[in-house]
Structures are given as structure tokens and as C-alpha cells.
C-alpha positions in Angstrom: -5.8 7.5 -21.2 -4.3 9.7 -18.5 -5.9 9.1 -15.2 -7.8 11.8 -12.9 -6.9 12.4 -9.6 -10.7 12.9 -8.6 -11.3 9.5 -9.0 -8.1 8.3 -7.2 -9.6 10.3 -4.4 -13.2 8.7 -4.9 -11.9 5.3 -4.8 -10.2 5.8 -1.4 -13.5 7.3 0.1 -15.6 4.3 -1.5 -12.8 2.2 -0.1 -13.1 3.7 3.4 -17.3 3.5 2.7 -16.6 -0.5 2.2 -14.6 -0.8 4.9 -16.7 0.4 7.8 -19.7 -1.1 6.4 -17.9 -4.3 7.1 -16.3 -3.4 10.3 -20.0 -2.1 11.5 -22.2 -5.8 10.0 -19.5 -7.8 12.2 -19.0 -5.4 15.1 -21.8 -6.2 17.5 -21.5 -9.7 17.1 -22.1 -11.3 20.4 -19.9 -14.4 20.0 -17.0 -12.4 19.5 -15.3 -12.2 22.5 -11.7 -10.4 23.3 -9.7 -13.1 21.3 -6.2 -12.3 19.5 -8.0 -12.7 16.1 -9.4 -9.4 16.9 -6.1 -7.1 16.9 -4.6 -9.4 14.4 -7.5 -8.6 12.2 -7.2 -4.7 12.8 -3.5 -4.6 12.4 -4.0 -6.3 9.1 -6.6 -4.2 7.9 -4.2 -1.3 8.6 -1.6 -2.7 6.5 -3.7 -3.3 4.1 -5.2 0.5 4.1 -2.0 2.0 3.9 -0.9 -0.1 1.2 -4.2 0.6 -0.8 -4.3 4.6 0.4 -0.3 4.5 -0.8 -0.7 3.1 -4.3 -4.1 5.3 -4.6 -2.3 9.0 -3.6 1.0 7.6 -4.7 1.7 5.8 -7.9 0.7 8.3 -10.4 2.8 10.8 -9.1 5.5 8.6 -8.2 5.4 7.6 -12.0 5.5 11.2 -13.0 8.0 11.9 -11.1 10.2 9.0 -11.9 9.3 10.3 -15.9 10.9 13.5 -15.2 7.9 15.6 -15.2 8.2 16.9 -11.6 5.8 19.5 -11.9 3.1 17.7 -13.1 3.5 15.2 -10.2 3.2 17.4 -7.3 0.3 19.0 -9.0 -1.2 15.5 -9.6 -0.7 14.6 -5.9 -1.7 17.9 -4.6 -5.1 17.5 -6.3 -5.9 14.2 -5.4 -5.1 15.0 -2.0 -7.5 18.2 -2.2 -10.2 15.5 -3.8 -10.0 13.3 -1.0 -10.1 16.5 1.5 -13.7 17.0 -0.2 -14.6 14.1 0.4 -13.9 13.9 3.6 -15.4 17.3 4.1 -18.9 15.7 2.6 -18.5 12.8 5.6 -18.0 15.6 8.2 -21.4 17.5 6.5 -23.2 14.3 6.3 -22.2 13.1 10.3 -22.9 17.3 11.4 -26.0 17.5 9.5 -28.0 14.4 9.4 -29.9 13.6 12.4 -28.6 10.8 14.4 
């Protein structure tokens, strides 16, 4: 089964969707005062988002690459990259045109 990059580029959005839904449930918590679990936390989410993002845009074309089939993974990349771009593009439409 060869993967599509659509849904490389859907899982990062629903990853991102997951992500601030948490951040946003713990965010105005009142007994969470400045403490250094708080940039700990961030920095580790970060990590963890670029490692996630990284193996989501990267490993198929990485493994293409490494295959010998150059071509195919810059076009592989290049359209999960335009994916995700839609995406995004749908978050931007969604925050513009939805009353706040």
C-alpha cells in the first residue's frame, strides 16, 4: 500500500487540532501560577511537535530518496507540503470568516 501525502498533511492539522484543544481545556486554570513546569511543558511539547511534524513531512520522502527514486520524493514532499498549506488555508478561512 503506498501512502498519500494528503493524509500525511491531515494528520499534522488533526495533530495541531489535538493539541490546542488541550493547551486551551488547561489554559485558564486558576491554580496555575508562573511555575517552571510551565516552560518545561511548552519546550517539550515543542520537541515533541517537531519530531511528530518531521516524521509526518519527512519519512516518506526520506525513504524515497534513500530508494533512489529522487524524483518521486520531492514530488511526494512537495505535495504534502501543499496539503498541509490547505489546510492551513481552511484555519485562516475558518478564524476570517466565522464570527468571533
Amino acid at each position: 500500500m503506498k501512502k498519500h501525502p494528503f493524509f500525511n498533511a491531515l494528520f499534522a492539522g488533526l495533530y495541531i487540532v489535538l493539541i490546542v484543544f488541550i493547551i486551551s481545556t488547561f489554559v485558564d486554570s486558576p491554580d496555575q501560577k508562573g511555575t517552571i513546569l510551565i516552560p518545561m511543558t511548552i519546550l517539550s511539547l515543542l520537541v515533541l511537535s517537531v519530531a511528530t511534524m518531521a516524521f509526518l513531512f519527512g519519512y516518506e520522502p526520506f525513504r524515497l530518496f534513500y530508494d533512489g527514486q529522487r524524483k518521486e520524493a520531492v514530488q511526494y514532499f512537495l505535495r504534502t507540503i501543499l496539503y498541509f498549506a490547505l489546510i492551513a488555508l481552511s484555519f485562516l478561512a475558518i478564524l476570517l470568516f466565522t464570527p468571533l
